[in-house]
Backbone bond lengths (Angstrom), bond angles and torsions (degrees), N, CA, C in turn:
res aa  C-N    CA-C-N  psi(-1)  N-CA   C-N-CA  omega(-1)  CA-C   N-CA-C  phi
1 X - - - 1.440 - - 1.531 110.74 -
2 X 1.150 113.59 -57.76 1.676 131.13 165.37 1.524 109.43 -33.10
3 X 1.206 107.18 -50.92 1.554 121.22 178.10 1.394 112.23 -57.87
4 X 1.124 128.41 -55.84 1.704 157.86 -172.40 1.654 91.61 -44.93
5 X 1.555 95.19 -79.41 1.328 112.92 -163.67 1.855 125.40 -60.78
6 X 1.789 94.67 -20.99 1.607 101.60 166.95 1.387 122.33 -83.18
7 X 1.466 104.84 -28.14 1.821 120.82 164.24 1.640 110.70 -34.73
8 X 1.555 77.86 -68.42 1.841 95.92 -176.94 1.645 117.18 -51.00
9 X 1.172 101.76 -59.14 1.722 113.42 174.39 1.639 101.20 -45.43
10 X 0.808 107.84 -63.34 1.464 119.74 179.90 1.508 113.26 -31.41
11 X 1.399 97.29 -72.37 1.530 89.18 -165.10 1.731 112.15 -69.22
12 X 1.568 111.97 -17.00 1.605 122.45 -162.00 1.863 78.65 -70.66
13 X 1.400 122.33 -48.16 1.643 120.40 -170.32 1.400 87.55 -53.21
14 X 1.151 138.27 -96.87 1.337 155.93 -147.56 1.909 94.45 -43.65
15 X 1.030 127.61 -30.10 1.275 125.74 -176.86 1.560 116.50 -73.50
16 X 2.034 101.86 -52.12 1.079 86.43 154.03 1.699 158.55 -111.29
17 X 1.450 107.43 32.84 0.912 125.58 162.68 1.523 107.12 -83.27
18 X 1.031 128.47 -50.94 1.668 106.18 -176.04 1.625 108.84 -66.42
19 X 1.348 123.46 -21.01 1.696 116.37 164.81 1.005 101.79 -39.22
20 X 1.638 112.87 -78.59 1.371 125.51 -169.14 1.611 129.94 -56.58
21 X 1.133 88.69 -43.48 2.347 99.49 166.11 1.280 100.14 -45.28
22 X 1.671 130.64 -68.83 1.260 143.19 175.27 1.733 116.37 -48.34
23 X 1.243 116.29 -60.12 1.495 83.34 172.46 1.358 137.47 -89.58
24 X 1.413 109.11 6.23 1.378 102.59 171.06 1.873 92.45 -87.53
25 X 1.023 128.30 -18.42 0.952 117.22 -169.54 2.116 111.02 -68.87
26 X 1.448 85.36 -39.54 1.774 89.84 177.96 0.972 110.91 -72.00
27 X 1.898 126.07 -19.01 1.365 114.61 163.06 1.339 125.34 -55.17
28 X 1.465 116.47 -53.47 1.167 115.10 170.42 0.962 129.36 -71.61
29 X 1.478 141.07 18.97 1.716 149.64 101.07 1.157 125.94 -13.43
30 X 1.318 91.11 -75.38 1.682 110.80 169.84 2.093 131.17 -53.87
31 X 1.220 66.69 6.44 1.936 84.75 -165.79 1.491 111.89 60.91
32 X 1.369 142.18 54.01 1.106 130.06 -167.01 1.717 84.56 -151.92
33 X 1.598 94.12 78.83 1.865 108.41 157.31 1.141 107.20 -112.78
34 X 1.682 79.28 143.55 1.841 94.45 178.57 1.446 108.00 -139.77
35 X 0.979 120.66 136.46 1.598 103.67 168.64 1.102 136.46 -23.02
36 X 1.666 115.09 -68.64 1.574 117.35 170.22 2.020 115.27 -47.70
37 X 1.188 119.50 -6.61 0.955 135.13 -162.41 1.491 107.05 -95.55
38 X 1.292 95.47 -66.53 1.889 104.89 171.85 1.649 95.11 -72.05
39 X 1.124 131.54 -43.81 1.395 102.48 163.06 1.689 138.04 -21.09
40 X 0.989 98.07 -62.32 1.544 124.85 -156.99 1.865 98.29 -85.41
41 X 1.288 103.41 -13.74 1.315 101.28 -174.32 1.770 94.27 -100.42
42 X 0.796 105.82 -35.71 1.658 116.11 -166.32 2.129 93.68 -55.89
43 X 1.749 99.74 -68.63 1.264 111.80 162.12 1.359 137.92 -26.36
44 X 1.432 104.50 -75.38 2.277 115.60 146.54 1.194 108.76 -1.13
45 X 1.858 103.11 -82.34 1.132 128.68 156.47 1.243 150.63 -15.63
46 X 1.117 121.42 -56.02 1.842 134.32 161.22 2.125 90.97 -68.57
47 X 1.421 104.58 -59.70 2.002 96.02 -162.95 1.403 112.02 -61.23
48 X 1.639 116.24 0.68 1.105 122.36 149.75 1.325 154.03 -35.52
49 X 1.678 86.69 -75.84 1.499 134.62 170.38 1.241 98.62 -62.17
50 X 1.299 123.73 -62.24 1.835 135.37 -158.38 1.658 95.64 -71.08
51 X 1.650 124.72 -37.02 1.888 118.68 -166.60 1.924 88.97 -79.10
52 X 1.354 127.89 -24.96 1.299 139.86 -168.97 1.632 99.68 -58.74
53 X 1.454 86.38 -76.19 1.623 99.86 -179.01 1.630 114.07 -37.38
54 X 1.294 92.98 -70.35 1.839 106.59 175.25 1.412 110.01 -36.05
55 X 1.253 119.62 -38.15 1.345 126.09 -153.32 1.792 98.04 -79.55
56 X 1.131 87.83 -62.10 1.800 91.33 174.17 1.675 131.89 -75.31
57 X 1.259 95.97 -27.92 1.813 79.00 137.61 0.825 160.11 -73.09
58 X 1.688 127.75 -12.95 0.836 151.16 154.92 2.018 117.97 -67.60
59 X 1.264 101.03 -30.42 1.404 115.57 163.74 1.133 134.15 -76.23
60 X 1.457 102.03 -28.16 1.371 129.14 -153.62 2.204 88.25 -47.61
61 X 0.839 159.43 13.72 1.481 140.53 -178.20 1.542 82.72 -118.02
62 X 1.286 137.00 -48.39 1.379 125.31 163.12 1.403 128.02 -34.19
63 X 1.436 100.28 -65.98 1.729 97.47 175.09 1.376 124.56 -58.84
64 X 2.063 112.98 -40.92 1.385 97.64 -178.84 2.028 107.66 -69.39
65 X 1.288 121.35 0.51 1.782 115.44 162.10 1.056 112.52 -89.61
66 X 1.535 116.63 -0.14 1.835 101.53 176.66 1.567 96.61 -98.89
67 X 1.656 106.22 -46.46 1.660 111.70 178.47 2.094 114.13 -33.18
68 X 1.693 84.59 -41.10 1.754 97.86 -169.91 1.785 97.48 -49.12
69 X 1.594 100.65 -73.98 1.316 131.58 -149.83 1.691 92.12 -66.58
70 X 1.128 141.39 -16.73 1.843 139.42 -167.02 1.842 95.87 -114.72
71 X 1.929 117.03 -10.58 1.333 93.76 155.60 1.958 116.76 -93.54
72 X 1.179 95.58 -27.62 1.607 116.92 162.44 1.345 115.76 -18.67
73 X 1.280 101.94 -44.13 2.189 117.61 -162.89 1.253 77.06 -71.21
74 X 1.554 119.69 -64.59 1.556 114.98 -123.44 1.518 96.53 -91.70
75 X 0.852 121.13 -20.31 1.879 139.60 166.41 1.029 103.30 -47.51
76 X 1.212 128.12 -45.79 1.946 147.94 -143.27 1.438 104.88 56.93
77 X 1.379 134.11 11.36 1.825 111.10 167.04 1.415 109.02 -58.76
78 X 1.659 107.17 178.51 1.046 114.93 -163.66 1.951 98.12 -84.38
79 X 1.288 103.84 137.59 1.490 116.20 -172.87 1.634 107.34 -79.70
80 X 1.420 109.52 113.65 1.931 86.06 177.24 1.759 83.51 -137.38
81 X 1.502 101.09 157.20 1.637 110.12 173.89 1.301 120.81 -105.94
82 X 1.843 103.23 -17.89 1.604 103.77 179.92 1.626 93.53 -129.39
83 X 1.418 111.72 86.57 1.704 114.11 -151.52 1.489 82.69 -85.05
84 X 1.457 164.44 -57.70 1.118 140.11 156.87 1.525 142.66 15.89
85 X 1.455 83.05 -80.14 1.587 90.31 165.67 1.741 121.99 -92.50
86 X 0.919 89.01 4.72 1.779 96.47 157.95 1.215 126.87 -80.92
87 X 1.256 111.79 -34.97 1.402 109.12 171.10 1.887 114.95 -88.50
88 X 1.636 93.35 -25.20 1.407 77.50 170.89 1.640 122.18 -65.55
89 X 1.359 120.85 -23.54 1.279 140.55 -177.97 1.383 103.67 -53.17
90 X 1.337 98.87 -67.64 1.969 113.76 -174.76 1.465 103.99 -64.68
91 X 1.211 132.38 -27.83 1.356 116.54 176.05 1.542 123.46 -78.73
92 X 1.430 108.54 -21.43 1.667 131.47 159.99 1.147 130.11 -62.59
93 X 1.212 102.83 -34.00 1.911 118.11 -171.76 1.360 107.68 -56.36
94 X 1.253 117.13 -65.31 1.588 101.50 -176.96 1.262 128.31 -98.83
95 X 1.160 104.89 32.09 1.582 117.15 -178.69 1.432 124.21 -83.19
96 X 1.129 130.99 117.36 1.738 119.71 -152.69 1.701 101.37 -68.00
97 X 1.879 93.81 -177.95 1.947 79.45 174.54 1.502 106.25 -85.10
98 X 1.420 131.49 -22.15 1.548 117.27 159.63 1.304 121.64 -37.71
99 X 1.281 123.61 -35.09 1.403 127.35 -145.71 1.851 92.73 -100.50
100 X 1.466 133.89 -40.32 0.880 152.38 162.41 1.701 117.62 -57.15
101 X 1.128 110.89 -25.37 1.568 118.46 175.35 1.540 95.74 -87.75
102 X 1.735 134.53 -26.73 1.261 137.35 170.57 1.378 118.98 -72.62
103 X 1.496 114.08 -25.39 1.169 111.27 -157.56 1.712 100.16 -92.10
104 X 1.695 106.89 -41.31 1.171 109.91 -172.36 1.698 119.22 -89.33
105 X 1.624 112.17 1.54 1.280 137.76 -162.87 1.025 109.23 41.56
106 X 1.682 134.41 81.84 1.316 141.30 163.42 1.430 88.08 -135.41
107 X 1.841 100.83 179.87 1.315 103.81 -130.57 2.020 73.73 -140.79
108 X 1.903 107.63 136.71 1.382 99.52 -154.28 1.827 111.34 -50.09
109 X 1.264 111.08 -17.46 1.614 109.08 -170.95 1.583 81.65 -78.31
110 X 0.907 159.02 -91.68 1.478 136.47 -117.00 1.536 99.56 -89.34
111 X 1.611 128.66 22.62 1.245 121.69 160.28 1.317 118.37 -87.10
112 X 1.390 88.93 -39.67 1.477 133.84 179.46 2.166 107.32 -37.40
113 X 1.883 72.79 -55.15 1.788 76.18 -172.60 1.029 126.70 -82.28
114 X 2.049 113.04 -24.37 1.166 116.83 161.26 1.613 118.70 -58.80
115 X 1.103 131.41 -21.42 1.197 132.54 171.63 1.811 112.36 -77.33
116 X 1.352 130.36 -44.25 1.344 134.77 166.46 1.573 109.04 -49.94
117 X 1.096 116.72 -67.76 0.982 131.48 136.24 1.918 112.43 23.62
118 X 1.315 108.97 -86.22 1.072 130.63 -154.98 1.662 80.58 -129.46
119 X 1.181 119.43 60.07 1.763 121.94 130.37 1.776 86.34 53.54
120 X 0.913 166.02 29.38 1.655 145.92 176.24 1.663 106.99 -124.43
121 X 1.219 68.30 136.01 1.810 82.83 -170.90 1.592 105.86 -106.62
122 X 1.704 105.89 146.29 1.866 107.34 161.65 1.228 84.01 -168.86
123 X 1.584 80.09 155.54 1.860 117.48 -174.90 1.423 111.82 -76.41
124 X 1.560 134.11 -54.70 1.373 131.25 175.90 1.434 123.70 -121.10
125 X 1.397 125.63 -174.02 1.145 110.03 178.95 1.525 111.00 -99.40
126 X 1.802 115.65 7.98 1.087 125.55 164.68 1.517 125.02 -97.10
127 X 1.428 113.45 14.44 1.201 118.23 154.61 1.706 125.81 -79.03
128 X 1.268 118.77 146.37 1.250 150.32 -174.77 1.611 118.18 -65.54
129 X 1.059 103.36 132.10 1.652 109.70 177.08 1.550 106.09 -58.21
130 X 1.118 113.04 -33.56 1.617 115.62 -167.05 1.555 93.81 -94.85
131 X 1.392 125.41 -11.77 1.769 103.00 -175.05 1.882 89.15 -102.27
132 X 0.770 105.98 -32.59 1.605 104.56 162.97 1.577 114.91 -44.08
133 X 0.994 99.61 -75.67 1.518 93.41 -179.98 1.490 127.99 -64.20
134 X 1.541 128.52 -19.80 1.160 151.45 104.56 1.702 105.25 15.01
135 X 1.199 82.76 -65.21 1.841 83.26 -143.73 1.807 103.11 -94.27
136 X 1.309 115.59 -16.88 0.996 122.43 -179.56 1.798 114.86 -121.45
137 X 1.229 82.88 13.52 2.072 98.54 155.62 1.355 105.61 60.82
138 X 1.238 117.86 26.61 2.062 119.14 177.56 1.010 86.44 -137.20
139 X 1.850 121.17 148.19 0.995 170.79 16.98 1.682 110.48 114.27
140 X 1.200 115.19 94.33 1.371 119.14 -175.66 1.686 125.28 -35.66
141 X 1.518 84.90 -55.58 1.602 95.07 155.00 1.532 127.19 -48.72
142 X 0.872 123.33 -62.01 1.887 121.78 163.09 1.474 113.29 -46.36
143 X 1.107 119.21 -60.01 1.235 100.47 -179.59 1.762 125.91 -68.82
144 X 1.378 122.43 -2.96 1.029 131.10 164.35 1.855 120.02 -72.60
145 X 1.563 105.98 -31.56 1.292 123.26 -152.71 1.765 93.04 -94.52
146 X 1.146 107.57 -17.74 1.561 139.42 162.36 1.382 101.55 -45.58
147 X 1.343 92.32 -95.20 1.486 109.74 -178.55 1.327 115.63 -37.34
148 X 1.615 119.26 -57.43 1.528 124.66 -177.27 1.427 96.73 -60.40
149 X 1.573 159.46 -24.77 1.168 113.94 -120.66 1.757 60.73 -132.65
150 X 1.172 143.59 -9.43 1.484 164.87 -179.60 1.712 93.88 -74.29
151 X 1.599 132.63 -66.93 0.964 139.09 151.54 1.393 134.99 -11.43
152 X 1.675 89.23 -66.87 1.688 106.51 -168.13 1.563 114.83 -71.04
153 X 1.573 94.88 -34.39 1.964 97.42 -175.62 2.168 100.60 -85.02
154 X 1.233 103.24 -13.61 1.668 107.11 173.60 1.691 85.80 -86.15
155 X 0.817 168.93 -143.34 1.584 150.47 -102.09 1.492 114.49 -61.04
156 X 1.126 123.17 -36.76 1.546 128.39 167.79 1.381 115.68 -66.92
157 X 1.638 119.06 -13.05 1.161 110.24 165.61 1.765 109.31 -91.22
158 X 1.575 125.57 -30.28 1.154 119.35 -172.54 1.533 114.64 -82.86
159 X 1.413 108.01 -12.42 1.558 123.80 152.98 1.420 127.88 -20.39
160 X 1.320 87.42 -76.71 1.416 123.73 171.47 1.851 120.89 -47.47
């Protein structure tokens, strides 16, 4: 909520300070300075600087992941935004469904069903997460989120 409501503030500041930056600024284009004028611009000006500052400290874990990911390009590493689940992805991909029934400790029928389940088809149990998804035109990621979310309600049910 806190979040919501500083967004908003935020941008309504930032809205009207650039009104105001801008037309005193075209005043003083126009040759028409005045004190109260360079005042108000000077002012604009600093609640600028000061909503700026605020702004990026409060961000500051954002920027140092944009800083990461914008030296990344120019580096040439590989660019990822949700580097987490990227690697969980790449470490999944070629993992057979034996190897995936090991990893997640399920047992081949309840891979089996999470996959029936959810419409996906494969030929052995030495096929690949990535020729799976491959072959049945969805998204490595989904079918992982599958599996996890296949997982999560099987221990939350034996929880119980």
């Amino acid at each position: 909520m806190f979040e919501v409501i500083y967004k908003y503030l935020l941008i309504l500041l930032l809205i009207v300070t650039f009104i105001f930056l801008s037309s005193t600024g075209i005043l003083f284009i126009f040759g028409i300075v005045d004190e109260s004028g360079l005042f108000w611009h000077k002012f604009f000006g600093i609640v600028l600087v000061v909503s700026a500052i605020i702004h990026t400290i409060i961000k500051r874990k954002k920027l140092k992941k944009l800083t990461k990911e914008f030296i990344n390009i120019f580096s040439n590493k590989k660019v990822s935004l949700d580097h987490d689940m990227d690697l969980l992805i790449e470490s999944l991909e070629n993992k057979t469904i034996k190897e995936i029934c090991e990893i997640f400790n399920l047992s081949f029928e309840e891979f089996n069903k999470v996959f029936q389940d959810n419409k996906i088809s494969f030929s052995s149990k030495e096929q690949s997460l990535k020729e799976i998804s491959k072959d049945n035109s969805i998204k490595l990621f989904s079918i992982v989120v599958m599996i996890l979310d296949y997982k999560a309600n099987k221990d939350n049910n034996s929880i119980k």
